[in-house]
ROVOSE-155759 format. One record per residue: residue in one letter; x, y, z of N, C-alpha, C in turn. Coordinates in steps of 0.001 Angstrom, whole numbers, padded with zeros to 6 digits, always signed. Example, Ala and Ser with C-alpha at 12.3 -4.5 7.8 and 13.67 -1.06 7.14 Angstrom:
<atoms>
A+013190-005690+007800+012300-004500+007800+013200-003300+007800/S+012850-002250+007080+013670-001060+007140+012900+000030+007870/
</atoms>
This chain:
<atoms>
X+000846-001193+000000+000000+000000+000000+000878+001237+000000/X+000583+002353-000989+001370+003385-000774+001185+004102+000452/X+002166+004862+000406+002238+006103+001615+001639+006764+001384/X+000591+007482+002412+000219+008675+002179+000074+009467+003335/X+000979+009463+004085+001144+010044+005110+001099+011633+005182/X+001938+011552+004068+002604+013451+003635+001373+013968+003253/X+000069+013203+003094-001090+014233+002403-001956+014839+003657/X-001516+014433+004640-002181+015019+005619-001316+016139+006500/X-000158+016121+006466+000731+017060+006872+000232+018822+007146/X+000482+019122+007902-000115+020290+008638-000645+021510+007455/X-001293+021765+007244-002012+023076+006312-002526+024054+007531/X-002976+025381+007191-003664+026128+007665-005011+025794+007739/X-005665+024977+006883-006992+024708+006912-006844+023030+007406/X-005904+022341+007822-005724+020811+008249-006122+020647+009434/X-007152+021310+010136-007284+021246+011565-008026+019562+012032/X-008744+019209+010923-009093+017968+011706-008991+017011+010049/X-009082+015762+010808-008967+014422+009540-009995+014474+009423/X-010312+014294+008000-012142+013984+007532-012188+012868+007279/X-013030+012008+007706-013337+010452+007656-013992+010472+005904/X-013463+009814+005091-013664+009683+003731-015087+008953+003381/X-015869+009082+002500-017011+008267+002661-016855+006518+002966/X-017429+006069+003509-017380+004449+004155-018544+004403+005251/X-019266+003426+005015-019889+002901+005987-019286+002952+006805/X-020083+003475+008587-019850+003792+009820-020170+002467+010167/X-019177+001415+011258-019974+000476+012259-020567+000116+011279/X-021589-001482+012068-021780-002398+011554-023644-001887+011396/X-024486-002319+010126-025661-002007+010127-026427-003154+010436/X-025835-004482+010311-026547-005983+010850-026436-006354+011699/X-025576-005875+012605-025438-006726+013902-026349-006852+014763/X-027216-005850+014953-028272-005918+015993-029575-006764+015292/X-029583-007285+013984-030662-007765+013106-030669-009229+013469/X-029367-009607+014026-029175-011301+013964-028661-011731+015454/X-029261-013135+015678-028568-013450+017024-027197-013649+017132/X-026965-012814+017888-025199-013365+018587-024967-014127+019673/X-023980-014560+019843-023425-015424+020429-022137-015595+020973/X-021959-014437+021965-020847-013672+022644-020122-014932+023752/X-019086-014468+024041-018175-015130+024073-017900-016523+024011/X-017654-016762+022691-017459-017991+022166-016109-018436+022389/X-015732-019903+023384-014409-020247+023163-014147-021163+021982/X-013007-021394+021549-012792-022857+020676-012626-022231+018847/X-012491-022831+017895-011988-022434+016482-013715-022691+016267/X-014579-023580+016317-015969-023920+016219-016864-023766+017003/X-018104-023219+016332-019510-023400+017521-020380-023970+017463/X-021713-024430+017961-022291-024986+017689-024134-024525+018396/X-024781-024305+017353-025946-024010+017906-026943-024855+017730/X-027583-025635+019060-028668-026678+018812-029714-026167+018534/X-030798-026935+017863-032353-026509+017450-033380-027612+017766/X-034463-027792+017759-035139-028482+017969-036565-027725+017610/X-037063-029083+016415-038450-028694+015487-039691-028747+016027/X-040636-028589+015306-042063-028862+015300-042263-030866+015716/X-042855-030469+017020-043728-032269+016509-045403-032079+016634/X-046250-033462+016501-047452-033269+016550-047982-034024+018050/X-048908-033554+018469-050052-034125+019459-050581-035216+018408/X-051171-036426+019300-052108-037367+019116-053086-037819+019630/X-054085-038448+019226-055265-038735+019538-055006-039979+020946/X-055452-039089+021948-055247-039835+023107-055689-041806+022884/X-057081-041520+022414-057596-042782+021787-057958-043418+023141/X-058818-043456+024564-059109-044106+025409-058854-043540+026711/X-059317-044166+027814-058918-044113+029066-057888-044809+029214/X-056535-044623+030051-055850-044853+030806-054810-045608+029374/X-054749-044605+028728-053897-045071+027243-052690-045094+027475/X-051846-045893+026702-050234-045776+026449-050223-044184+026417/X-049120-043927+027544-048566-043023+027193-047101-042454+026442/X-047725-041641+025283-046913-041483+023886-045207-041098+024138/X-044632-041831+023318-042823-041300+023475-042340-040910+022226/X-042745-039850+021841-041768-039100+020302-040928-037766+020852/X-039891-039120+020137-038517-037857+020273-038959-036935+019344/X-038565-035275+019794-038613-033981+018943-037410-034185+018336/X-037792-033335+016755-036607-033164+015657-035526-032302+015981/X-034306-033018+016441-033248-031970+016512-032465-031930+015692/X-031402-030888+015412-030817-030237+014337-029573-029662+015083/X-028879-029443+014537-027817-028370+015301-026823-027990+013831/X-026284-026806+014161-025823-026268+013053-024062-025799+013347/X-023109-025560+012345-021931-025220+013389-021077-024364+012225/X-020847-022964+013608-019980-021774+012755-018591-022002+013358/X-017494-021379+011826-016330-021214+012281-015626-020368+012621/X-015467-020011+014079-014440-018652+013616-013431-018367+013183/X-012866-017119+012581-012070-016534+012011-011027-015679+013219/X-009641-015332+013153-009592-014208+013656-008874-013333+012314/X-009553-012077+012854-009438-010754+011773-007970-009848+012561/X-007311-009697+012109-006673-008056+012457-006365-007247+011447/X-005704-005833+012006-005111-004990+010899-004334-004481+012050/X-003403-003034+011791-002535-001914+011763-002095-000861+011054/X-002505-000023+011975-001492+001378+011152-000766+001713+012611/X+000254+002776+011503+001583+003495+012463+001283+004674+011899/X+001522+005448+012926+002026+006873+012859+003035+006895+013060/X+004081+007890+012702+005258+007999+013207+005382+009512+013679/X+006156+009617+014533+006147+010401+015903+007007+011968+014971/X+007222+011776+014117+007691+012744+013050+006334+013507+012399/X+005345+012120+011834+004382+012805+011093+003872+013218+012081/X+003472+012972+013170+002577+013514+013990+002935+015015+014701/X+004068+015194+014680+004693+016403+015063+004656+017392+013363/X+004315+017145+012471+003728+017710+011427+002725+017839+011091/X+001974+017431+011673+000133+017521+011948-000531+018212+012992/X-001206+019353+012531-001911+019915+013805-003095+018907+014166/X-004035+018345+013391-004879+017473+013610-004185+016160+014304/X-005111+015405+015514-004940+014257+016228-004908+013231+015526/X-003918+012533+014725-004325+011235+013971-004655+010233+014795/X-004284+009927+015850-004640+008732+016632-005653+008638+016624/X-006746+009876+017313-007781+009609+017127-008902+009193+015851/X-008465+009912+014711-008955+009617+013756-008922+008285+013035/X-007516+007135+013541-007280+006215+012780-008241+005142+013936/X-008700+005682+015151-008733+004563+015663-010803+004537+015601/X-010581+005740+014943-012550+005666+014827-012383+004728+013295/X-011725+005030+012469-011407+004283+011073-011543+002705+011513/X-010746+002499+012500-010106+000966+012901-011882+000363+012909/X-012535+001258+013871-014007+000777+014372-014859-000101+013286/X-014484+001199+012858-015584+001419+011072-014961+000310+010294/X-013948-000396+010426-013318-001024+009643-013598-002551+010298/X-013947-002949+011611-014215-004092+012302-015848-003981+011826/X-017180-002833+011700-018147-003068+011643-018469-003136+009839/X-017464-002759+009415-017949-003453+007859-017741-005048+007499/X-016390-005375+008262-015919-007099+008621-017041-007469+009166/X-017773-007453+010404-018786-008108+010851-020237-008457+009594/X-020363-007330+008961-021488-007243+007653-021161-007720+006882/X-019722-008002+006443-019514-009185+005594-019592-010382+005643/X-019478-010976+007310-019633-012163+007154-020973-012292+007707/X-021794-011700+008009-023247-011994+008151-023890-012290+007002/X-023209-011178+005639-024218-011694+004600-023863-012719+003662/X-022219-012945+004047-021904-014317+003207-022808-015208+003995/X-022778-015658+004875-023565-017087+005635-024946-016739+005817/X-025388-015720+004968-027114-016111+004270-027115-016966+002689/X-026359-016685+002007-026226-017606+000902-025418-018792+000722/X-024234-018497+001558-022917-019599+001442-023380-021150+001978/X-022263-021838+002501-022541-023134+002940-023060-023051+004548/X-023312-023799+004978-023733-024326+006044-023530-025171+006863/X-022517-025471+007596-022509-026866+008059-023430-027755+009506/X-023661-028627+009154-024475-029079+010375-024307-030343+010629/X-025416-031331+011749-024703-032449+012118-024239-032403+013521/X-023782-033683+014388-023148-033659+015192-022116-033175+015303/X-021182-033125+014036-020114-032563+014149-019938-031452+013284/X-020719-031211+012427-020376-029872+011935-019808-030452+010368/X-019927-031681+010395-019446-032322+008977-020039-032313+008071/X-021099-032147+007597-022134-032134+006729-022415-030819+006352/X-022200-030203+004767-022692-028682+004627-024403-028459+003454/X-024988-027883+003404-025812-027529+002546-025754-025724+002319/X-026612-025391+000801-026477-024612+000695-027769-023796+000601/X-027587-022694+000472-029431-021885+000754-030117-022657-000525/X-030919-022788-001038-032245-023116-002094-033458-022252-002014/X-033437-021323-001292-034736-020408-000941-034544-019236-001699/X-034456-019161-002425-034158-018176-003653-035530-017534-004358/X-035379-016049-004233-036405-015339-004906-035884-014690-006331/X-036304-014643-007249-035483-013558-008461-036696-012210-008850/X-035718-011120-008397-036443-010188-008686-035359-009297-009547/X-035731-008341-010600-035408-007711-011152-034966-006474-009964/X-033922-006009-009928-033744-004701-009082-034100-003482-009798/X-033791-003623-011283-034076-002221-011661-035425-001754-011701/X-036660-002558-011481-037969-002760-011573-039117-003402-010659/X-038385-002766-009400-039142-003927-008297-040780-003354-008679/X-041096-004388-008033-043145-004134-007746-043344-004276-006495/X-044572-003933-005931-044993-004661-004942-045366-006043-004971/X-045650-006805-005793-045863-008270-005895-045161-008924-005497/X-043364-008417-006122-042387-009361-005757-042260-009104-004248/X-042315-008155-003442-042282-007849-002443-042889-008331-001936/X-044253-008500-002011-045041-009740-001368-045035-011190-001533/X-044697-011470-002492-044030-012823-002869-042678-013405-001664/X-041913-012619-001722-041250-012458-000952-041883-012698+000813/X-042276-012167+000810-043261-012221+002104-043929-013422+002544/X-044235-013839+001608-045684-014919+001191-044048-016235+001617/X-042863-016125+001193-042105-017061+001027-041586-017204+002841/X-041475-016250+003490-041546-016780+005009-042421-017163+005097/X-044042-016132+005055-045503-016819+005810-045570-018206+005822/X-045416-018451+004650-045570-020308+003879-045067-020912+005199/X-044043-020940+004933-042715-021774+006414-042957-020997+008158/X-044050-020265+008101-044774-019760+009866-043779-019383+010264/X-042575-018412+009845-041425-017327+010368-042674-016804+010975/X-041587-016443+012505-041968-015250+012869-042125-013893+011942/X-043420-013427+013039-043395-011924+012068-042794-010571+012548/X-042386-010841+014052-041210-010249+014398-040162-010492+014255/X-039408-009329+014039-037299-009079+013689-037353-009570+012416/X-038052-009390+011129-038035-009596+010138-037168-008121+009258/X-036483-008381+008696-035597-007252+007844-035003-007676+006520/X-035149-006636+005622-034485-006565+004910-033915-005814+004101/X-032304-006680+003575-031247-005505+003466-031153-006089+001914/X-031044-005017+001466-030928-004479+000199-030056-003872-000599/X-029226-003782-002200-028198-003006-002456-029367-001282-003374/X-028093-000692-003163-028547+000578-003525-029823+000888-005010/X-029235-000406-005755-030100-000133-006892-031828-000651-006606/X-031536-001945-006014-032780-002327-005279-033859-000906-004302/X-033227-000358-003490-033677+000562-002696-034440+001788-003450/X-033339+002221-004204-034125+003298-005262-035210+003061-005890/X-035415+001810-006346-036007+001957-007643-037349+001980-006411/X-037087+000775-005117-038043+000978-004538-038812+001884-003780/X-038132+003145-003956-038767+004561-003592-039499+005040-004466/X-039379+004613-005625-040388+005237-006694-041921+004379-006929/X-041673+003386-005983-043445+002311-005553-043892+003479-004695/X-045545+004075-005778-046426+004354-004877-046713+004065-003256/X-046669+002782-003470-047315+001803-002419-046394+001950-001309/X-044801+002341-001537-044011+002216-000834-043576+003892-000145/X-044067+004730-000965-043608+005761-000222-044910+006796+000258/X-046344+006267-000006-047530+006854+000618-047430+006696+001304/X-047591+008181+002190-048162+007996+004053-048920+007135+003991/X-049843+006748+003528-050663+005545+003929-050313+004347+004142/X-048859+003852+003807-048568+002476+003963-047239+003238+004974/X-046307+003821+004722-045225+004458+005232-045022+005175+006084/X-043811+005075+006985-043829+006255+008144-043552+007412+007351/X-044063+008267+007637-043916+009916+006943-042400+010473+007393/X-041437+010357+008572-040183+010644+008553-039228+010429+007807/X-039479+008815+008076-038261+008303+007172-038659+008931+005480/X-039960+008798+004931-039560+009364+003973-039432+010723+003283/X-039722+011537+004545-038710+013046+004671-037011+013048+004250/X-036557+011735+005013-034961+011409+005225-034970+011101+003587/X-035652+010877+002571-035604+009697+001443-034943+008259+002125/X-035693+007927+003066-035753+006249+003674-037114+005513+003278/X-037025+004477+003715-038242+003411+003748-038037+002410+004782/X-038487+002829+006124-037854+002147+007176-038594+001117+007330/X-039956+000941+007798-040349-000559+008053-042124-000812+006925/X-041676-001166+005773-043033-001515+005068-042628-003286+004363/X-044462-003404+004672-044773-004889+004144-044222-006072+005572/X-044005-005246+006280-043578-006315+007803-041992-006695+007597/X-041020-005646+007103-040091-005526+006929-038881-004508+007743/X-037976-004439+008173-037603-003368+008613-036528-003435+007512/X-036433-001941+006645-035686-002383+005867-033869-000955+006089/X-032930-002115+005306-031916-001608+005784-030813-001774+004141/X-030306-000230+003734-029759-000415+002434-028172-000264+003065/X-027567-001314+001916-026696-002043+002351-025358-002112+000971/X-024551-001554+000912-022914-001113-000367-022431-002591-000075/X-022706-003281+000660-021573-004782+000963-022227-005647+000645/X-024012-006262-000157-024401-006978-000311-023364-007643-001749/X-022798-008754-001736-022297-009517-002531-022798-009511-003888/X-021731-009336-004778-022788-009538-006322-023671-010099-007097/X-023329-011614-006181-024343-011926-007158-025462-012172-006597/X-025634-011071-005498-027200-011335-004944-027690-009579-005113/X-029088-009303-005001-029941-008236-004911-029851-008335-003075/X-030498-009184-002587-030709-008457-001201-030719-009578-000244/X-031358-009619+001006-031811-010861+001376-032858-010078+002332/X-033939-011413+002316-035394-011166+003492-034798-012117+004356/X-034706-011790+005828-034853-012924+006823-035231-012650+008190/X-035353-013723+009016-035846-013389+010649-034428-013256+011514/X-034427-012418+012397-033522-012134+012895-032492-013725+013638/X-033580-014861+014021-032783-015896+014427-032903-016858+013545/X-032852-016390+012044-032051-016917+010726-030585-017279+010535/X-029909-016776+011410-028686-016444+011239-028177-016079+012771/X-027209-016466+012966-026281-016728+014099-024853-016038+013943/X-024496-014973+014454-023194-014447+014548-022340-014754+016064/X-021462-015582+016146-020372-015632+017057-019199-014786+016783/X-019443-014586+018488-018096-013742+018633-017461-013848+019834/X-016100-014281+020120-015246-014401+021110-014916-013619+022054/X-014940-012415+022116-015218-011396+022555-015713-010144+021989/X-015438-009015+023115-015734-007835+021674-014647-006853+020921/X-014951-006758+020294-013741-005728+019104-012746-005714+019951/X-011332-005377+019478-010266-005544+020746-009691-004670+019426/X-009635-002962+020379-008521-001487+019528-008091-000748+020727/X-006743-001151+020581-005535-000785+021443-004801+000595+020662/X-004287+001551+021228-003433+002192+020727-002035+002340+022077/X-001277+002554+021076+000248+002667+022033+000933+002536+021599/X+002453+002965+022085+003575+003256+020905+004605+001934+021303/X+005359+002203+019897+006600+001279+019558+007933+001374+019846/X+008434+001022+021188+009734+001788+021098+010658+001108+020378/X+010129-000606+019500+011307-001062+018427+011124-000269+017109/X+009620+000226+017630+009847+001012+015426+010045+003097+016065/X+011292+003299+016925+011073+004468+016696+010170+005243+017387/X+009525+004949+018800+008394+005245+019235+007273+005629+018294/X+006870+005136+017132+005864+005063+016583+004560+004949+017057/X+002916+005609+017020+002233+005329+017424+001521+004097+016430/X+001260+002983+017378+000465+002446+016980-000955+001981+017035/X-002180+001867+015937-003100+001208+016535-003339-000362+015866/X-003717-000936+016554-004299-002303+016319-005578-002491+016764/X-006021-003135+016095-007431-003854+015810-007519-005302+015433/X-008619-005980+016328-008551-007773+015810-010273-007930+016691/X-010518-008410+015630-011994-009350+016150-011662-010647+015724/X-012583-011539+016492-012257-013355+016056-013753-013394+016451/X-014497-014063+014610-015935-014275+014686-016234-014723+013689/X-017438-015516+013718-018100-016099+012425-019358-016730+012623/X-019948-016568+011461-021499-016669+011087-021514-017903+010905/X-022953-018136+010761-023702-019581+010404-025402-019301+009975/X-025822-019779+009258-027231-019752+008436-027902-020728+009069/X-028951-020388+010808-029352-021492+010940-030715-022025+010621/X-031136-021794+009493-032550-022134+008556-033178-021567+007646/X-032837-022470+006717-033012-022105+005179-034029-021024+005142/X-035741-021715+005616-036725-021032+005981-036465-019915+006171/X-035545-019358+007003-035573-018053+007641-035346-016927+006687/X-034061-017468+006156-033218-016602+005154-033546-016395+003677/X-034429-015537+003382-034569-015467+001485-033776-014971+000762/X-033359-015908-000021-031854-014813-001122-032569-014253-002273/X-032200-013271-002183-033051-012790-003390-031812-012234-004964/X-031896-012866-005555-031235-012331-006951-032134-012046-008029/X-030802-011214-009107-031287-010889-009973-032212-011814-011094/X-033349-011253-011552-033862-012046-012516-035283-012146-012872/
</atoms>
């Protein structure tokens, strides 16, 4: 990576670092269950399904023994880091605080990592099983045109949890930019009558069709968006964000910051999660 240290170097007008456009922090994390302090390289989250009642059939009947359907699913974690240096030169050439500025960057830079791997493990593999040996992949696939949404597909969409009895709470969905637009130009979607009137003061569309919806620069290419219930998806994490700053006295008393999260997703039901692509 080049240097670009010297472009920030003291000016008359250099009084503070301007954070460059980038997503702030993470916009999914609060959408999906976590699963805080996780020890071990693997996790594992158990489930257990639907069974049925039966017809008693008499007085003083056998009483019934059905095992419930269990399932369990298993994420891997990752650990993430990065670094930058200041050096105790540039910083004495800067009226603006870089420390501070690199270490709000560092933040912003752990909550776009977290949104990436939330929305890979709505489409990616899956592993499950006792041991985590066995993978499948989503099949719940919607195709909607982005440049041309309707309300139909939107309800289609909808209609594709109802089917499978998702909850109808913590339902969201995140969307890429072209998707979002076009969907501001649905009547249906930006009348006070279906819509909160703020958000679309802001030009938002915060919660329509039993959606809370959330537009999203990191959705993967070859998807439009995804619909899902918030305990669709499982994020582990070992602890929380870990950003240290402090200097180097082998590089020169250099300031340094570091940053490292260790975490990873898992897709725990197909049902939950709708991928939606182009088409």
């Amino acid at each position: 990576m080049a240097d670009t240290q010297n472009e920030i170097y003291a000016q008359a007008y250099g009084r503070n670092i301007m954070q460059l456009a980038q997503q702030k922090y993470s916009k999914l994390l609060n959408t999906v269950y976590v699963r805080p302090d996780v020890r071990g390289k693997t996790f594992f989250q158990d489930q257990i399904g639907e069974w049925s009642m039966e017809v008693k059939g008499g007085r003083n009947a056998q009483t019934p023994n059905n095992d419930p359907a269990l399932a369990r699913r298993m994420g891997i974690m990752v650990d993430y880091h990065d670094n930058r240096l200041l050096d105790r030169g540039d910083e004495l050439k800067t009226i603006s605080d870089p420390r501070s500025a690199y270490t709000i960057a560092a933040a912003q830079s752990i909550g776009r990592k977290i949104d990436d791997i939330i929305l890979a493990s709505m489409a990616g593999a899956a592993y499950y099983g006792e041991t985590g040996s066995t993978s499948t992949t989503n099949g719940n696939i919607v195709l909607v045109t982005a440049a041309s949404v309707t309300m139909e597909r939107i309800a289609t969409i909808k209609k594709t949890l109802d089917d499978k009895d998702v909850e109808m709470e913590d339902r969201y969905f995140v969307a890429n930019t072209t998707f979002l637009n076009n969907l501001l130009n649905l009547t249906q979607a930006t009348s006070a009558d279906y819509n909160s009137v703020k958000a679309l003061i802001r030009g938002e569309i915060d919660t329509w069709m039993g959606f809370k919806w959330i537009m999203s620069t990191r959705i993967p290419t070859a998807n439009v968006g995804f619909a899902y219930q918030k305990y669709g998806v499982c994020l582990g994490m070992a602890s929380q964000p870990f950003v240290k700053t402090d200097q180097r006295p082998d590089l020169s008393y250099s300031w340094q910051v570091y940053y490292e999260v260790n975490m990873g997703a898992v897709r725990l039901e197909e049902n939950k999660v709708v991928v939606i692509n182009e088409g």
